[in-house]
C-alpha positions as CSV (number, residue, x, y, z in Angstrom):
1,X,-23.2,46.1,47.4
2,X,-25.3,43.1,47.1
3,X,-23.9,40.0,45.0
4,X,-25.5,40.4,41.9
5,X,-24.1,44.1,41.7
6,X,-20.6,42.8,42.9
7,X,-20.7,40.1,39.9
8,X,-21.9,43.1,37.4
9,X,-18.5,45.1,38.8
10,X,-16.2,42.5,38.3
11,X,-17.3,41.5,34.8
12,X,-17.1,45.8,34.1
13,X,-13.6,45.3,35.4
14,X,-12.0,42.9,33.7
15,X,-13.3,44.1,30.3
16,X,-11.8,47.4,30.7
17,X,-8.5,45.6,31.6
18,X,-8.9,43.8,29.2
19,X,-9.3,46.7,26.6
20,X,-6.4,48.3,27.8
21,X,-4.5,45.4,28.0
22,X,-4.9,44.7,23.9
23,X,-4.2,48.3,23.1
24,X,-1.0,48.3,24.7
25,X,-0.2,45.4,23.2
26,X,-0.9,46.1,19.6
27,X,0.8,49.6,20.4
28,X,4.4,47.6,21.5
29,X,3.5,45.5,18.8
30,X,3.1,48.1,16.1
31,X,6.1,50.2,18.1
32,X,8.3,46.7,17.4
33,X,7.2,45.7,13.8
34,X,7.6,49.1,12.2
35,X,9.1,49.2,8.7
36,X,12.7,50.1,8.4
37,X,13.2,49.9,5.1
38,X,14.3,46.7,2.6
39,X,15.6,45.3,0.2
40,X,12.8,45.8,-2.8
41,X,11.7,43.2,-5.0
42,X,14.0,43.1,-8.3
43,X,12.9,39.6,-9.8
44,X,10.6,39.5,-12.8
45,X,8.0,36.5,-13.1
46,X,9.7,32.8,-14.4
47,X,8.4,30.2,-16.3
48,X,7.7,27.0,-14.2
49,X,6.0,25.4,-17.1
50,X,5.0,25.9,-20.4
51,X,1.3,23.7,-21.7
52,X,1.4,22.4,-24.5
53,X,6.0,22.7,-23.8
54,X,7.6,24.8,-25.8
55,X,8.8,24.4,-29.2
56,X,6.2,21.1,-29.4
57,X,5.5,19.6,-32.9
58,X,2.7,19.1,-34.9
59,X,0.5,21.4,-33.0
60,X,-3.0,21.1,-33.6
61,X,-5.0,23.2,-30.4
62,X,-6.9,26.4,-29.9
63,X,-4.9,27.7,-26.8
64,X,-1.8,27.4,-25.1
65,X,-0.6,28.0,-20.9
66,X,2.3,29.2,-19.2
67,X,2.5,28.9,-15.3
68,X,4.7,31.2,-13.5
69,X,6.1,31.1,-9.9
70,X,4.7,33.9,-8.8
71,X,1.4,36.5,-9.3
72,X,1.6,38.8,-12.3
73,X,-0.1,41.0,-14.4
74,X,-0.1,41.5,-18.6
75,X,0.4,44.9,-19.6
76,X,-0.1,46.5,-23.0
77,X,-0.3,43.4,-24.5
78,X,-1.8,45.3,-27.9
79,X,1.7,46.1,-28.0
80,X,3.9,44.2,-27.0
81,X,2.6,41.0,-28.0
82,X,4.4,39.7,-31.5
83,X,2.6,36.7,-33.2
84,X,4.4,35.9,-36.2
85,X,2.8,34.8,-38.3
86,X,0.3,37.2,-38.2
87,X,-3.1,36.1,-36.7
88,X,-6.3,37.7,-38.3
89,X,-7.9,38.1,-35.2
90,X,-6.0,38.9,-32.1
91,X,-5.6,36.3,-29.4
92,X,-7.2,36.4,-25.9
93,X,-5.9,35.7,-22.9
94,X,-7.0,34.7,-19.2
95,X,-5.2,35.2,-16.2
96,X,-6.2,32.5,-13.0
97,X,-3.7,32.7,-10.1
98,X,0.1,32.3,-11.2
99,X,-1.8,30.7,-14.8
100,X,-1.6,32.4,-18.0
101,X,-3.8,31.3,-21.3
102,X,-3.8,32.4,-24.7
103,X,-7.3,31.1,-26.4
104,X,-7.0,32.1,-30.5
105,X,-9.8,31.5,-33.4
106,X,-7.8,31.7,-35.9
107,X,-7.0,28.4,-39.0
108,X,-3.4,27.8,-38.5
109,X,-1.3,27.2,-41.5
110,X,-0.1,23.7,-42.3
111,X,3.7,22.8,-41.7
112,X,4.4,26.4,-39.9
113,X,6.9,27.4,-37.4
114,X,4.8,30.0,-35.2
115,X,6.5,32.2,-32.3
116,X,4.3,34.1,-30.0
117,X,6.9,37.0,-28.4
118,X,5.2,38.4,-25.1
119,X,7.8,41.5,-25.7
120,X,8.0,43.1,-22.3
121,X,4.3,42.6,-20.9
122,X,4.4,40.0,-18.5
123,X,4.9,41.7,-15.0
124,X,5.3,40.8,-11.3
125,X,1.7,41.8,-9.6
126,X,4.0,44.3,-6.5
127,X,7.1,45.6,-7.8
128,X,6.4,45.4,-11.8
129,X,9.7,43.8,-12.6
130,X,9.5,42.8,-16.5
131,X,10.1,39.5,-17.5
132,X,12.2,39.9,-20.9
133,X,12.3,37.8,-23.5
134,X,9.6,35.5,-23.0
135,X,8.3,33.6,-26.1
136,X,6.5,30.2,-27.0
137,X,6.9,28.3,-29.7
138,X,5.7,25.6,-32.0
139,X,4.9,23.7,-35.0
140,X,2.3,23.0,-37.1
141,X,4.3,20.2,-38.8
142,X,7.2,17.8,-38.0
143,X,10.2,20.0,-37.3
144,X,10.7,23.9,-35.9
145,X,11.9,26.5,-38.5
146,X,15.3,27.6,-37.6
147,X,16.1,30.6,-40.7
148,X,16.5,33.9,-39.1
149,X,16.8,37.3,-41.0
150,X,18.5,39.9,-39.1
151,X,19.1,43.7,-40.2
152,X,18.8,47.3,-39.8
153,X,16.2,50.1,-40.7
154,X,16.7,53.8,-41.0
155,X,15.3,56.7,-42.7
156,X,16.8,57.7,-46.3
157,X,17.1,61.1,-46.3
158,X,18.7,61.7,-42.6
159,X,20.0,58.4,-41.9
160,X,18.0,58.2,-38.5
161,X,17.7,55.1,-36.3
162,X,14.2,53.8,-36.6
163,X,12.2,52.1,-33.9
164,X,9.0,50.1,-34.1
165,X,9.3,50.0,-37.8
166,X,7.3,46.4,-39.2
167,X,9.5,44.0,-40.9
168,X,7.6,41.8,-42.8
169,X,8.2,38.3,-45.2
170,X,5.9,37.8,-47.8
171,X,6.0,34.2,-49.8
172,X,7.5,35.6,-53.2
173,X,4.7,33.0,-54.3
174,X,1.7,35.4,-52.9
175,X,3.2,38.5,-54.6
176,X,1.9,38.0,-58.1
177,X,0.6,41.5,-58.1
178,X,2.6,44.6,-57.3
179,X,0.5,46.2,-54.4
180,X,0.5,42.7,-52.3
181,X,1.4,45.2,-48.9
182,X,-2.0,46.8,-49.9
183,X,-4.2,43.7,-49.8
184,X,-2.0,41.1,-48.2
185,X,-0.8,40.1,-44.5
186,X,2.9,38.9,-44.4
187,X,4.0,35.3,-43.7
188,X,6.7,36.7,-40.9
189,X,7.0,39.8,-38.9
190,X,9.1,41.6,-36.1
191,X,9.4,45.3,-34.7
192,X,12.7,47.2,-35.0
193,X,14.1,48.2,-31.4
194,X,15.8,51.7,-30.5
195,X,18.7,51.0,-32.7
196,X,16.7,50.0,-35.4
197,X,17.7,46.7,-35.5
198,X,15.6,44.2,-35.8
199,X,15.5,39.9,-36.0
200,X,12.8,37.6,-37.7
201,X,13.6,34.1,-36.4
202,X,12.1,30.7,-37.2
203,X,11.7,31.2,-40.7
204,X,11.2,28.3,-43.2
205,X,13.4,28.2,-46.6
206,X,12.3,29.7,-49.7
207,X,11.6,33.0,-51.9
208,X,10.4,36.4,-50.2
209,X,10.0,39.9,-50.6
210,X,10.9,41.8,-47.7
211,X,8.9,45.4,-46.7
212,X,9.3,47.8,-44.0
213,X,6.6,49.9,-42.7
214,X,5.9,52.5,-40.1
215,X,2.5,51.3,-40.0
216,X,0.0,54.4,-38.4
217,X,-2.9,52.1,-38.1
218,X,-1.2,49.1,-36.8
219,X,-3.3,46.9,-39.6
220,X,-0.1,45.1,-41.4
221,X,-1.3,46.9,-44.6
222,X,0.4,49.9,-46.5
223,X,-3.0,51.8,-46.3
224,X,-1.7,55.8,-45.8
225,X,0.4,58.3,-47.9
226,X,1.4,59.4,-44.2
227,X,3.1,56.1,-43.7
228,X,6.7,55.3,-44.4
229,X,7.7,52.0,-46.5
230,X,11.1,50.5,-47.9
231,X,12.0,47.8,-49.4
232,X,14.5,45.8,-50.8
233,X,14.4,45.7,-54.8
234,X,15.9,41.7,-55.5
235,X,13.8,38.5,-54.2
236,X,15.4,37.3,-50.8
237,X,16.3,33.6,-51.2
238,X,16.5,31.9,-47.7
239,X,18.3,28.6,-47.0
240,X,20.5,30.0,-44.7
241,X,20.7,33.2,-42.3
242,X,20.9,36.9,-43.8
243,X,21.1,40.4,-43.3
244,X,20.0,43.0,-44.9
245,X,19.5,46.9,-44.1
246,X,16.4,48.7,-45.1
247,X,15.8,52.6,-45.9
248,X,12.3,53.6,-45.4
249,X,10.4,57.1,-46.8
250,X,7.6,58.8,-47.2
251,X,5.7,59.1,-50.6
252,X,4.6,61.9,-52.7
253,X,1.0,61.1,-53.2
254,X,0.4,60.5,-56.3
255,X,-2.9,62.5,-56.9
256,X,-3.1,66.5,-56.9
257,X,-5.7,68.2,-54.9
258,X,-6.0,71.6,-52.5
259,X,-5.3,70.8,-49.2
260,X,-7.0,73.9,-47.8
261,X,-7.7,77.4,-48.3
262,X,-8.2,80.5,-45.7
263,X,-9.1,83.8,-45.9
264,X,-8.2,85.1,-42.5
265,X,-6.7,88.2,-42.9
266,X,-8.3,91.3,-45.2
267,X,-6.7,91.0,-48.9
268,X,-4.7,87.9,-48.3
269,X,-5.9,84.2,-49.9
270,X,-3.7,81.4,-49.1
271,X,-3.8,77.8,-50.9
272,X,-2.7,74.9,-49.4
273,X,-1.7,71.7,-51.6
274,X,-1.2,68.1,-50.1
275,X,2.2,68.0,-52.4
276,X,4.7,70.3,-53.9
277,X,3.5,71.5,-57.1
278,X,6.9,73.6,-59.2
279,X,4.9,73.2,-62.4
280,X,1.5,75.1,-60.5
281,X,-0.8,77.7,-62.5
282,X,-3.7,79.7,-61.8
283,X,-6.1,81.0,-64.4
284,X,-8.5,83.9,-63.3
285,X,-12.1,83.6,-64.1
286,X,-13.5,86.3,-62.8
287,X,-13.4,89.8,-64.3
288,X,-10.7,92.4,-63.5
289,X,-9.9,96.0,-63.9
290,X,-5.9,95.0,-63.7
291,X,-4.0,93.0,-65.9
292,X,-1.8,92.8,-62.8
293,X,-4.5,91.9,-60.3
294,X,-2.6,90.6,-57.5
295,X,0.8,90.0,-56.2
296,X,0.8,85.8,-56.4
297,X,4.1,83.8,-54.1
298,X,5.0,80.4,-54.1
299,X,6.4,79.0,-51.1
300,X,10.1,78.1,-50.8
301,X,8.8,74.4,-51.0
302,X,6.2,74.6,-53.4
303,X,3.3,73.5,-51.5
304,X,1.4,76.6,-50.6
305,X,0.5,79.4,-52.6
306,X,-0.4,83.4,-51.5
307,X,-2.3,85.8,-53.4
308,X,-2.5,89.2,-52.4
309,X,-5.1,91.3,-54.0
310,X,-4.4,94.8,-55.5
311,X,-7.9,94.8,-57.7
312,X,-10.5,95.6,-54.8
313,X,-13.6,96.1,-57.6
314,X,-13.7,92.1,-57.6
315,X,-16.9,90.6,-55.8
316,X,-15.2,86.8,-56.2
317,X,-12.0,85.9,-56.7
318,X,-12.5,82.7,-59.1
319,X,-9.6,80.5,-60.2
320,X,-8.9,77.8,-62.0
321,X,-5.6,75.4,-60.6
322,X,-3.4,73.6,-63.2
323,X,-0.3,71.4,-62.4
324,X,1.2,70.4,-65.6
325,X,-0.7,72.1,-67.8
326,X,-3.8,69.9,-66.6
327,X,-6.2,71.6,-64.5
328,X,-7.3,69.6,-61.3
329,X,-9.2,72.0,-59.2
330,X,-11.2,75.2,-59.0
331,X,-11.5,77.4,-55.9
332,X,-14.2,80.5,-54.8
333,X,-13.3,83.2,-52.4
334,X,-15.6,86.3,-51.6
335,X,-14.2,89.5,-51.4
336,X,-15.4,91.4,-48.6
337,X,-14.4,95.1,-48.5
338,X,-12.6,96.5,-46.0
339,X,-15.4,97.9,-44.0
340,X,-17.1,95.0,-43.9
341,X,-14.6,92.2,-43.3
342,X,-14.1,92.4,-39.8
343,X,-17.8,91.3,-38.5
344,X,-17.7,88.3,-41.5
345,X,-16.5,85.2,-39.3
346,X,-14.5,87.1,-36.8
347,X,-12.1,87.8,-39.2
348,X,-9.3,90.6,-38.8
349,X,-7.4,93.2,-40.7
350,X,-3.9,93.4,-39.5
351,X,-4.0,97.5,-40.0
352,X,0.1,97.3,-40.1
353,X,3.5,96.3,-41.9
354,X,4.9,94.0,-39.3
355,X,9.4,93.5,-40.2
356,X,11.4,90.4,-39.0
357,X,15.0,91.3,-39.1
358,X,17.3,88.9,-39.6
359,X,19.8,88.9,-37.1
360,X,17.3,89.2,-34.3
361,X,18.0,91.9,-31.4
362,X,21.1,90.0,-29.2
363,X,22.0,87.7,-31.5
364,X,25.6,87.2,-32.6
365,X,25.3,87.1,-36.1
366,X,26.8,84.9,-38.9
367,X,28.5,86.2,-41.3
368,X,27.8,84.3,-44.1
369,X,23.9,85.3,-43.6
370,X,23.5,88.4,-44.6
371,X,21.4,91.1,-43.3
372,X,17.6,90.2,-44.2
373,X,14.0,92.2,-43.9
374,X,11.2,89.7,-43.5
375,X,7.5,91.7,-44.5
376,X,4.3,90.3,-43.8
377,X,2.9,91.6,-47.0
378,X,4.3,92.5,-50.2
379,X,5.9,95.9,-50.0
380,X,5.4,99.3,-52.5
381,X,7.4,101.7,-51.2
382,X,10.6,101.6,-48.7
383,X,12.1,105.4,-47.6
384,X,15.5,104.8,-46.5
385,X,16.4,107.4,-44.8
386,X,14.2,106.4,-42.2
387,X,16.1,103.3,-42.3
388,X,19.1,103.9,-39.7
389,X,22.1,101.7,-39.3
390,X,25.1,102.4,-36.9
391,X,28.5,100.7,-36.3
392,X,28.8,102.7,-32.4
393,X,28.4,106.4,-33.1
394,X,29.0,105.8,-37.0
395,X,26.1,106.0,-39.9
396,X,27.1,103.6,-42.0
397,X,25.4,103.8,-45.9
398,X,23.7,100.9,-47.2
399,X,21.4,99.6,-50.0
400,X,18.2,97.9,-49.5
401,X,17.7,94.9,-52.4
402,X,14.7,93.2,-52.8
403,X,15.0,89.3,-53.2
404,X,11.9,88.2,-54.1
405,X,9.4,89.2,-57.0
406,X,6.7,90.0,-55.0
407,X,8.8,92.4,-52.3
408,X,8.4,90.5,-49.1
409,X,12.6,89.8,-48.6
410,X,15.0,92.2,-48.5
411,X,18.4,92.0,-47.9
412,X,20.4,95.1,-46.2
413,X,23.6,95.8,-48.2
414,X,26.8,96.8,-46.4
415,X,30.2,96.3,-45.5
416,X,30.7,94.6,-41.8
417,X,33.9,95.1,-40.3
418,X,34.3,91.5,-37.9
419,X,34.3,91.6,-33.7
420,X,32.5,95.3,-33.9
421,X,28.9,95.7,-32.8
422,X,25.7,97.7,-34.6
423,X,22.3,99.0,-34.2
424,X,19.9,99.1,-36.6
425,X,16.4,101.2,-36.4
426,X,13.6,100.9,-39.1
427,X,11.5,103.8,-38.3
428,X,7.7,104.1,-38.2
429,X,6.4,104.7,-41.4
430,X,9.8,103.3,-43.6
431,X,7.9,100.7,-45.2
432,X,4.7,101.3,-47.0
433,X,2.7,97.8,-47.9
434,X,0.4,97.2,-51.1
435,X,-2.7,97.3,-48.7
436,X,-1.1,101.2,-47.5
437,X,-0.2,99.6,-43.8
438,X,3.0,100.9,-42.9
439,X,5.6,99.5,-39.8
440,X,6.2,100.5,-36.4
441,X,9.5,100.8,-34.9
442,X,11.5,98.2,-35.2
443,X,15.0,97.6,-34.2
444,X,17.7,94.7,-33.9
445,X,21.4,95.4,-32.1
446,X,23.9,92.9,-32.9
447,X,27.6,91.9,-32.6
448,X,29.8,90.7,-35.7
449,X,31.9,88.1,-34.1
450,X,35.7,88.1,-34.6
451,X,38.0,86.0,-36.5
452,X,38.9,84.7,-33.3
453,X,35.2,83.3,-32.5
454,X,34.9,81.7,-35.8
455,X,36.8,78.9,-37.6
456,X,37.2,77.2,-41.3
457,X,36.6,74.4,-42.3
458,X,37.8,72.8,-45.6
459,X,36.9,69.5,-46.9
460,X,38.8,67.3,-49.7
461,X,37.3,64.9,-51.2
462,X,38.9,61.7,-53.4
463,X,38.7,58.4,-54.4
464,X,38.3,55.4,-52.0
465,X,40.4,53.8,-54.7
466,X,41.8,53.4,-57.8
467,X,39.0,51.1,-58.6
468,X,36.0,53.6,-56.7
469,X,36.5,56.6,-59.5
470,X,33.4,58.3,-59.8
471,X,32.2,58.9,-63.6
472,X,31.2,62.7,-63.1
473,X,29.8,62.6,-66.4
474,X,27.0,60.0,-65.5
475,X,26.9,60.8,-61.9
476,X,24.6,63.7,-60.8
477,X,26.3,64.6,-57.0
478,X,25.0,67.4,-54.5
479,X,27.4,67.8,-51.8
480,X,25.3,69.3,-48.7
481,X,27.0,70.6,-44.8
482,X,24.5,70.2,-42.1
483,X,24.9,71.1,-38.8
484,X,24.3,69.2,-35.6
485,X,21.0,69.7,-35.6
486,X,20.4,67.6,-39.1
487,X,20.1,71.7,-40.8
488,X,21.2,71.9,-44.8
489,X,23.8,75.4,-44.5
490,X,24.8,74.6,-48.2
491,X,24.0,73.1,-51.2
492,X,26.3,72.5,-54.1
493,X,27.1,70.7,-57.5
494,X,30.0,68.1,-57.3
495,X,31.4,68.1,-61.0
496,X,35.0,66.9,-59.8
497,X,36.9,65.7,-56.9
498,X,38.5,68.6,-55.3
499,X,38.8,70.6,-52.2
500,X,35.6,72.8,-50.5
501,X,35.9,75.6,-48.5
502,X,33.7,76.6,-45.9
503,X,35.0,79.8,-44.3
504,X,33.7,81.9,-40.7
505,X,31.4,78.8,-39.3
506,X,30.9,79.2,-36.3
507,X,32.4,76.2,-33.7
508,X,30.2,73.5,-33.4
509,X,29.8,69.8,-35.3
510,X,29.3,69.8,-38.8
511,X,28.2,66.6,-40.9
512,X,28.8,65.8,-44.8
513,X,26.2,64.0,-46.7
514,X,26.2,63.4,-50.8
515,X,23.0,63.0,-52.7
516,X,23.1,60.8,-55.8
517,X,20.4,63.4,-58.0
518,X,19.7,60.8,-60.7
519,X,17.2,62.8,-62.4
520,X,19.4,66.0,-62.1
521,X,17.0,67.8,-60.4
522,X,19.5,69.8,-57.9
523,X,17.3,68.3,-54.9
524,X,16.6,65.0,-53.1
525,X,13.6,62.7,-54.0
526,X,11.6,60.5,-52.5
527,X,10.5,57.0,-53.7
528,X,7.6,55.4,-55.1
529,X,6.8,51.4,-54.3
530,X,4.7,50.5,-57.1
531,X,7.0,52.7,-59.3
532,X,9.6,50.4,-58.2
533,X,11.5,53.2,-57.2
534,X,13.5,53.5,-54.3
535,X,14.6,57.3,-52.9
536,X,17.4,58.7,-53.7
537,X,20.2,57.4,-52.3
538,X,22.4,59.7,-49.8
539,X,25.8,59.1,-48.9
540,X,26.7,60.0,-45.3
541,X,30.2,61.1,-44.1
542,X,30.9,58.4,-41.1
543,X,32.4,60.9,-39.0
544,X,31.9,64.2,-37.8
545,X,33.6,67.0,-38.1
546,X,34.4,69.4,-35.1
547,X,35.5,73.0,-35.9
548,X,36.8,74.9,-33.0
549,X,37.0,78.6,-32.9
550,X,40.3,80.3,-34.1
551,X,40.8,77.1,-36.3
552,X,41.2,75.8,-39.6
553,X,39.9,72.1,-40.2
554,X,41.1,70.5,-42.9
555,X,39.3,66.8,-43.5
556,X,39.5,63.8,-46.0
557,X,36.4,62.5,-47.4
558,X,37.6,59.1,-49.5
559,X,34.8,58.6,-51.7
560,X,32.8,55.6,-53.2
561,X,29.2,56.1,-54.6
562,X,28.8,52.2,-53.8
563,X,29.0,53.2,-50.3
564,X,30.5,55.7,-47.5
């Protein structure tokens, strides 16, 4: 080996050792180092410094900083971020290092408290801890604000919590007209939490009117029939701190239109309204063989109407709609026949009677519900001996009623006996429909529970005192039991205090709730804002009332109509 190929070697050599040398290092070292596990990071952002400071006076800028002590990031700041008062246009921000800044466009009012609240949007940039409760203040004029208006919001006809309701101050000055939350941004906002609760701080003294709004738009304005709104009916005068709860609902719109309409099954015409119309009428304008051309249902609430046709010789159904005697609308349906309707726009015939039986098959049933036949269409004809209904090996007679006056409900007639078990068989061809369908087999086996499984429940209700007498004879009362699930069971006139019995509930939390019917309507109602009209009020029961099996629950209600 001559020396320039002993040189070459050695140079080879050592970079190979060398090589080998690094990867067993970084292997020891990666062997060594190897995460374990830690403690994580739970600490949100903080403040260092605010620039302009916080709560500064006589603020004239475009923008404003905060410096934090560590990275972040700003998260659903569409959201979160509260600016009250409003701004027109929204603020934009600029993140540089641990450096936040707000840049805004908008004229700021003279002599103004403003409080920017960053909600919960301000994160760390690795673990996303949330700094809480960050806000900046200042002042347009000499002094901060310091009024606050605390309170809560919930709905009026169930009582329900409400969050990220709008809470919004108006300058009883800027109100002159009666839709101002149409047209008009408030002075001072906030958002209700989970609880509903909800705070307005740095507020200046004076007159306001006070709105809250489940706004659907997020554009400050009550712009949407969809949207619910309360109010508070006196002018709020603020020189010193208040509270005041709020009950929001949904309007009835005002105007009367058809909502939709469908044709999607052979004979049947359905018609949707946007409202509930009690006072509805339809006038025919086409030409019919019948008098009695169709078999015409309201729904239970009003709002939808079903016409099933018996006069097949009509080419158009035409009909005028009236509400009140005035007529609003006009609607056109083609009648296909039978033969043909299938191939028009993939439309079907349903070629049977299909029966919902109430109880269903399994289903312990209740006892105050009776027996009840659901149709599909309205029904000519029932054969009841091919109606079979068993108690074990017993027939048991019965009597079918119809319920409605078009022949869609029925009710099954018959004594029960309690804690015994039944079968009950509709056989093919037992129902006969107006279209000439007739039902399948249909069947429901069910238990009557026994005394022992059920419980009572009777509730008194008095006077809170002598002073809270009820004048029954003004007063318009509708006592209602709900169940835990928020469900009307019963309905009743109040025309006295006295005791009310209801008897076989099943176990299970039951709640008491007293509408004030001030137009004597025997139902709840809504309100109306320009109207001035706020719903009708409902008077909760503060506790529940739990009804064990085997039991009798006997429970005081003491009465006020002021409150609960």
């Amino acid at each position: 080996m001559n020396h320039l190929q002993r040189n070459t070697y050695i140079k080879l050599l050592k970079s190979v050792t060398t090589a080998i040398s690094l990867t067993l290092l970084f292997t020891g070292c990666a062997q060594v180092v190897r995460p374990t596990g830690g403690t994580d990071d739970r600490k949100a952002p903080e403040v260092i410094r605010f620039l302009p400071e916080n709560k500064s006076l006589q603020f004239s800028g475009k923008a404003f900083s905060i410096q934090f002590d560590e990275f972040f990031l700003v998260k659903d700041a569409s959201k979160q971020w509260i600016i009250s008062p409003p701004l027109k246009k929204k603020p934009e921000y600029k993140i540089k290092g641990k450096l936040l800044t707000i840049t805004f466009d908008d004229t700021l009012k003279e002599n103004t408290t403003y409080n920017f609240n960053f909600g919960k949007s301000v994160v760390d940039i690795n673990e996303g801890n949330e700094l809480l409760g960050l806000s900046y203040i200042f002042s347009t004029g000499t002094f901060i604000d310091s009024l606050q208006l605390t309170g809560n919001v919930s709905q009026a006809l169930n009582n329900l919590k409400e969050k990220e309701v709008l809470i919004m101050l108006y300058d009883e000055k800027r109100c002159k007209n009666d839709s101002f939350p149409y047209k008009i941004l408030p002075d001072y906002f906030t958002l209700s939490d989970a609880r509903g609760d909800f705070i307005i701080k740095y507020i200046k003294p004076g007159n306001y009117k006070i709105i809250a709004l489940k706004d659907g738009n997020n554009n400050y304005l009550f712009d949407s029939f969809e949207e619910s709104i309360g109010m508070n009916d006196a002018i709020i005068n603020l020189e010193k701190n208040k509270n005041i709860d709020l009950k929001i609902f949904i309007e009835t719109e005002a105007k009367t239109y058809l909502k939709n309409k469908s044709n999607a099954e052979y004979g049947c015409f359905t018609l949707i309204f946007n409202k509930p119309l009690p006072a509805l009428e339809i006038l025919p304008l086409h030409v019919s063989k019948q008098k009695d051309w169709a078999y015409i249902q309201k729904s239970k609430a009003n709002d939808t109407l079903n016409i099933y046709l018996k006069d097949f010789s009509i080419d158009t159904l035409k009909l005028i709609l009236k509400n009140n005697n005035i007529a609003f609308d006009t609607v056109e349906f083609a009648v296909f026949p039978r033969e043909k309707f299938t191939s028009k726009n993939k439309r079907v015939i349903a070629p049977k009677t299909t029966i919902k039986i109430t109880p269903m098959s399994g289903v312990e049933k209740d006892i105050n519900i009776p027996i009840t036949f659901f149709t599909n269409h309205p029904i000519e004809a029932i054969i009841t001996d091919s109606i079979l209904f068993f108690e074990g090996k017993n027939k048991l007679p019965f009597k079918v009623i119809k319920k409605d006056s078009i022949g869609r409900t029925f009710e099954l007639e018959c004594k029960l006996a309690n804690d015994s078990a039944y079968n009950l068989t509709i056989l093919p061809g037992a129902f006969k429909d107006c279209f000439g369908y007739k039902n399948d087999t249909t069947k429901s086996n069910f238990k009557v529970p026994s005394p022992e499984r059920v419980g009572n429940l009777y509730l008194s209700i008095s006077a809170d005192s002598a002073t809270g007498i009820i004048n029954f004879e003004s007063e318009h009362l509708l006592l209602q039991l709900l169940n835990e699930k928020g469900e009307v069971l019963n309905t009743q006139v109040i025309s006295n205090y006295a005791t009310f019995s209801y008897l076989n509930l099943k176990p299970g939390n039951y709640k008491a709730q007293i509408v004030m019917d001030s137009n004597n309507n025997k139902q709840w109602d809504t309100g109306n804002f320009l109207k001035k009209m706020q719903a009708e009020k409902i008077i909760f029961m503060s506790t529940n009332m739990n009804l064990r099996a085997n039991w009798d629950l006997e429970e005081d209600w003491k009465l006020n109509i002021i409150g609960q």
